[in-house]
N, C-alpha and C positions, 0 to 999 in steps of 0.2 A: 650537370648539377648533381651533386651529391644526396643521394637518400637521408632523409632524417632518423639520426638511429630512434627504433625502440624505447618506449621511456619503461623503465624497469618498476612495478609498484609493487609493493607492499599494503594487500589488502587486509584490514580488520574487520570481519564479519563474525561476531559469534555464534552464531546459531547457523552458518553455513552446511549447506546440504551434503549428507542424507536427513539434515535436522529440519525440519518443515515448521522455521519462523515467518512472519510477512515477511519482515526486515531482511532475508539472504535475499528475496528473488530479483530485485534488481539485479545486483553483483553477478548472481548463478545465470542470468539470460545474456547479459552485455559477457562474458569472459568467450564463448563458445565465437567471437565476434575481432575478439581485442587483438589476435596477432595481426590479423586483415588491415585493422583500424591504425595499425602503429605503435600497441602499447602491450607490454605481457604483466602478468601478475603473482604472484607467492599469496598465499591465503593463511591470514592467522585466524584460527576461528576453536573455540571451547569443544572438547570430546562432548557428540551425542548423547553419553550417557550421563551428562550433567547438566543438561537441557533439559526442563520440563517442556516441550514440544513432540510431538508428533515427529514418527519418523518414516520418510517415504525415500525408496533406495532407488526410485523409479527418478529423482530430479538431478543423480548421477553422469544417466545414460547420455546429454549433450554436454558434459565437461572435456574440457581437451583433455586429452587421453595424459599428456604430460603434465599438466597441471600440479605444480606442489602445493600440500594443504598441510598446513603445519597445526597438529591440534595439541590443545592442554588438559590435563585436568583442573575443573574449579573446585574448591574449595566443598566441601560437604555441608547438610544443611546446619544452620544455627539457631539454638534457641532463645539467642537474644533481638530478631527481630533481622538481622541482616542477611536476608535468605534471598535479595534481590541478583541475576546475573551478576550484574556491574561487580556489585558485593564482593562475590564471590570467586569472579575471575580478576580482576581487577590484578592482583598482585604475580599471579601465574602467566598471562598476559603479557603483562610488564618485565618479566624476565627472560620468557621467551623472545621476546620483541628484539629487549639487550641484545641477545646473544645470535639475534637473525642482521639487526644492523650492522653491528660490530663483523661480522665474517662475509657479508655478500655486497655487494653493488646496491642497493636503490638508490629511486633516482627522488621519489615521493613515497609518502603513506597516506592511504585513501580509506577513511573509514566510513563505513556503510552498514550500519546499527543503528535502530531504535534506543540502545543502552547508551546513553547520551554520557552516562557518567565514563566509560571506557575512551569518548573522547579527547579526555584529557591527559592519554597517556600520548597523544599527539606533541603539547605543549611538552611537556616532560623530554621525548624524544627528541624534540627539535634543540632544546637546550643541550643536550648532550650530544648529538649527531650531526646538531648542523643540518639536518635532512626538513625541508617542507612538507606541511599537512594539508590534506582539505579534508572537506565534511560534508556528506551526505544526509542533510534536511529531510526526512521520510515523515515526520512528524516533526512541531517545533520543539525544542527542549526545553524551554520556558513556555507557558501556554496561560493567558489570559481568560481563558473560554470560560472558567466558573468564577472567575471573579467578576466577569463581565452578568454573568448568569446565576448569582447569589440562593437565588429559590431552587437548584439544582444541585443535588447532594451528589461527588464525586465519587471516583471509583476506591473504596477504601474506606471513606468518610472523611468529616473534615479535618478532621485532627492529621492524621496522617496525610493527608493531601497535603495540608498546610504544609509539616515537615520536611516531606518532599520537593515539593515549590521549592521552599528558601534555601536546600541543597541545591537545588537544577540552578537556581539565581547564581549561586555560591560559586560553582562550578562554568557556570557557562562566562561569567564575567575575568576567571583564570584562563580560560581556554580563545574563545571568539577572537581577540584582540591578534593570539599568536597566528591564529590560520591562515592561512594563503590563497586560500578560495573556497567555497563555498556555492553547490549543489543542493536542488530543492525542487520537491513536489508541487510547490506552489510557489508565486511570485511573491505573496502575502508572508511568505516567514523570511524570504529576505526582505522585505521592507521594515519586515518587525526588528531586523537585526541594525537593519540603518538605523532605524528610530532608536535605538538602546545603545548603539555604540559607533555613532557616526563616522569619523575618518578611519575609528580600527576597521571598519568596512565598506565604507567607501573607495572606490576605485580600485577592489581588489575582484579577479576575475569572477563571476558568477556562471553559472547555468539552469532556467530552471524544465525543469522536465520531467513527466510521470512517469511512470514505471514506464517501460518499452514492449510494445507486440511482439510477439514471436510465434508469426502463424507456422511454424515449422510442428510447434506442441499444438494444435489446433487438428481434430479427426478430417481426416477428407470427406465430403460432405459434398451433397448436391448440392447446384447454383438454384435451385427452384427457388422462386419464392411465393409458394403458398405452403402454409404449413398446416390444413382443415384438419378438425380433430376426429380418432377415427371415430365410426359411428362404434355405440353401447360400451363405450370405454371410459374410463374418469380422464379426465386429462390432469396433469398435475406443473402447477407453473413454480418457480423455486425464484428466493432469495438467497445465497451463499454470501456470509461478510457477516462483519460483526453488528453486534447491538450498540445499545446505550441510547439516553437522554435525548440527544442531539439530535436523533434519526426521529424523533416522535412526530415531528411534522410532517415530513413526508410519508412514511407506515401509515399514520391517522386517517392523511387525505387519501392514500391507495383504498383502503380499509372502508370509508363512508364510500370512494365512488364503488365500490362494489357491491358496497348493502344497496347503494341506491339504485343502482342496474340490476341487480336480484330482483326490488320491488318493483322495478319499472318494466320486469320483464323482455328484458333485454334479452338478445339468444346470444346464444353458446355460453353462458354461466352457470347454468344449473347442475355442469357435471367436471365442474372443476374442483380442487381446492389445491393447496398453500402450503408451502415447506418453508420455513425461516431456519436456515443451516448456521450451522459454526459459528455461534451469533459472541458467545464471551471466550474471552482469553484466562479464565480462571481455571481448573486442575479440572479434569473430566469429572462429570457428579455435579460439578460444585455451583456451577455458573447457575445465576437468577438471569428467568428470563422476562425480556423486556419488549420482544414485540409481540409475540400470541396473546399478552392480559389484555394489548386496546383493541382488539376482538370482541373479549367476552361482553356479554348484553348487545350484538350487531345479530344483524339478520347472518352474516358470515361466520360468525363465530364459531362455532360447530367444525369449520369445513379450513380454518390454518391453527398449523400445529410447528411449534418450533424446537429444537432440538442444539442446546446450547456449545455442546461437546465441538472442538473444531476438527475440522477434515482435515485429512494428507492433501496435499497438493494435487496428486494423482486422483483420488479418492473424487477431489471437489470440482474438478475439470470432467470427470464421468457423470457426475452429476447433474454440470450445465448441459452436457451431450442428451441428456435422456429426459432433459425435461421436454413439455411442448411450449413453455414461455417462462421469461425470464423477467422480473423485475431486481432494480436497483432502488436502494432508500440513501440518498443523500443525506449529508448534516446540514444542522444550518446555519453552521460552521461555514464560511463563505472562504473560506483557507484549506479546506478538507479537500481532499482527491481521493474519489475509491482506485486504488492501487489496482483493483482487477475488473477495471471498465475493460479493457481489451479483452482478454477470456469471455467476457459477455459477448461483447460482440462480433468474435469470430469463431463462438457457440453456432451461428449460423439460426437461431430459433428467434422467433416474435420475444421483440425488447420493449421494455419497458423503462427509463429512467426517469428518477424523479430524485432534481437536484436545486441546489441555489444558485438563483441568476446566475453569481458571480465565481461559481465554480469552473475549472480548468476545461472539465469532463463538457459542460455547454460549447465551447469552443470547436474540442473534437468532432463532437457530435454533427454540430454545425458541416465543418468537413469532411469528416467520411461519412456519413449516415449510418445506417446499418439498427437506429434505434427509433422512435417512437419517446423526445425528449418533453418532460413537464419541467419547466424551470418556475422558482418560485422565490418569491421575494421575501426577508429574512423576516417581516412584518405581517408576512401575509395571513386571515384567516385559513384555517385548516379546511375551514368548507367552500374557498372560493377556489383553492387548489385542487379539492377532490370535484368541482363541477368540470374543469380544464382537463382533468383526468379520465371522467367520465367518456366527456367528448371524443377525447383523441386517442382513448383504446380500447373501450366497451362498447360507446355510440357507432364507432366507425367499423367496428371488424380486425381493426388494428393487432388484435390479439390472437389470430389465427393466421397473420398475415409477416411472411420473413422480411425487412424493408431491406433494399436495396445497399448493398454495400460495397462504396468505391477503393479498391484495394488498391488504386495510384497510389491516390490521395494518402490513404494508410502505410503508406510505403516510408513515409517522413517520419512515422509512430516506434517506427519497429526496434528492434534491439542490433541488428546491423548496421541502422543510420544514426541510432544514439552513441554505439561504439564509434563511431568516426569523431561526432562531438566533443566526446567527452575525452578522448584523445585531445583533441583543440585545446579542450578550456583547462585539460592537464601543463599542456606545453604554455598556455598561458599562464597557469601559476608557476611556474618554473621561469619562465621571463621575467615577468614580476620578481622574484624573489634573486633574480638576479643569478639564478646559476648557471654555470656554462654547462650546453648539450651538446 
């Protein structure tokens, strides 16, 4: 029987590495993976120097050495308000694109951006080339969260919010219908998609999946697991990930069990404190932050300090290496996936997560271990969270303690076994759409 050829794609990433968005790392961990899996890739993705992101030349070093990355310039800034990527590259993108279809083989175009609006150069293409799209869901593109949550002023304000909205509406309602399949963080923005646009989405291939492990980028590290802090030392335990609104529940309840094991004289806290890293996505300077102020007036307050600037990749991975304990702040967002739960937990240091029942991240946890999970219901009192919190990692020792992590089990998480997948549910959208491989 005959091998199955290669399916040839055409990745859309803009902010692909050496640029250090959330939004490449999917893409940058699955390629190092893709020949193995059956699939190879072309990268179209915006020149670094027109990325406001961080640039780390260190998330390089595991690309295939042949890998093509076809980059553009976007557009310079404007002073009438359309300063956003999408904005910007939108049209440089799109002729790039032209003139990569029209002269090479693919077989698909797979876009893997946050820039929702560059989506839709999908539909555009396929009208002209004939060529199939899918979409990588990292976040939803339409997103209900503040409408559901009125008393919560968005990122922007609401005016602008609004605008935005009724574009992402505008746009996803031209696009979704054309796509071929459809990849997602959570199972919850594909059901949001069936709910919005039922048979254009129904029965067409899905996958949904978080970001992928890749303990290859992970320091070698002993298997100990006790991690006692040393004597007349501070010990310092870190948050790396962003801020906002959503996170206040879980932050508040961390935050009360710790004042309340301070006063209850709990040991090993008295010579700790708190790092809340890379918390906003706003221009270095500029970010308000939003978990050190539900601190202030706590017996803790004094002892976490947040620092809103976002880290390189590189930068934020040394980070988790050098802490002595690790917490995660959940949304309570019951849709939400922290994208860098794996970096936590193959950090190798005493975890801490604190997330909503109905998140992805509970599930893992459940099977690989490797954490110390507080799951918490989207209703729940902030202080009946931080009593549960209290318990299972100040009460217990839990905080000086590595838990046990099964690296089978993890074996299913990685970036080599999602490259297999995501080969499948490619060649599934390719059946579906009817073309001959």
């Amino acid at each position: 029987m005959r091998e199955a050829a290669a399916i040839r794609v055409l990745a859309v990433s803009p902010r692909f590495a050496p640029t250090d968005g959330a939004d490449t790392h999917r893409l940058r961990l699955l390629l190092p993976h893709a020949q193995g899996a059956g699939w190879s890739a072309e990268v179209l993705a915006v020149d670094p120097r027109d990325v406001p992101a961080p640039i780390d030349p260190a998330l390089l070093r595991r690309l295939p050495q042949d890998l093509a990355v076809h980059r553009v310039r976007a557009w310079g800034l404007r002073g009438w308000g359309l300063n956003g990527l999408s904005q910007r590259a939108w049209r440089p993108l799109w002729r790039r694109g032209n003139e990569l279809l029209a002269s090479r083989r693919f077989d698909l175009v797979f876009f893997s951006t946050t820039e929702f609006a560059l989506h839709s150069l999908g539909a555009a293409w396929k009208r002209r080339f004939g060529i199939p799209f899918c979409m990588d869901f990292q976040d939803p593109w339409v997103n209900d969260y503040y409408r559901d949550h009125p008393d919560i002023v968005p990122p922007g304000g609401r005016l602008k919010y609004a605008l935005a909205d009724g574009l992402h509406r505008f746009l996803e309602r031209r696009t979704v219908p054309a796509c071929g399949g459809f990849m997602a963080v959570s199972e919850r923005y594909i059901a949001a998609l069936h709910e919005r646009y039922g048979r254009d989405v129904a029965g067409k291939p899905c996958l949904v999946r978080p970001f992928p492990a890749e303990p290859a980028e992970a320091r070698t590290r002993s298997e100990a697991t006790d991690a006692a802090p040393r004597r007349g030392e501070e010990r310092t335990w870190r948050y790396i990930g962003r801020g906002g609104p959503d996170l206040k529940v879980a932050a508040s309840a961390f935050i009360e069990a710790w004042a309340a094991a301070v006063r209850l004289g709990a040991a090993g806290v008295d010579d700790v404190r708190f790092e809340a890293l890379g918390t906003s996505y706003a221009q270095a300077g500029t970010g308000a932050k939003s978990l050190e102020p539900l601190a202030h007036a706590t017996a803790v307050g004094s002892r976490i300090t947040e620092s809103t600037d976002r880290l390189p990749y590189g930068a934020a991975m040394q980070k988790l290496a050098d802490s002595d304990a690790l917490v995660v702040f959940g949304s309570n967002d019951p849709a939400y996936t922290a994208s860098k739960i794996y970096p936590y937990l193959l950090a190798g240091k005493p975890l801490l997560v604190i997330v909503h029942r109905d998140s992805p991240a509970v599930r893992v946890i459940d099977e690989v271990g490797g954490a110390v999970c507080v799951a918490f219901a989207g209703d729940e009192p902030a202080s009946d969270i931080a009593g549960r919190i209290r318990q299972a990692w100040f009460a217990s020792g839990a905080s000086t303690r590595v838990q046990p992590l099964n690296r089978q089990a993890l074996a299913a998480y990685t970036a080599e076994r999602q490259a297999v997948e995501v080969r499948e549910w490619m060649q599934a959208v390719l059946d579906a759409g009817g073309r001959h491989r």
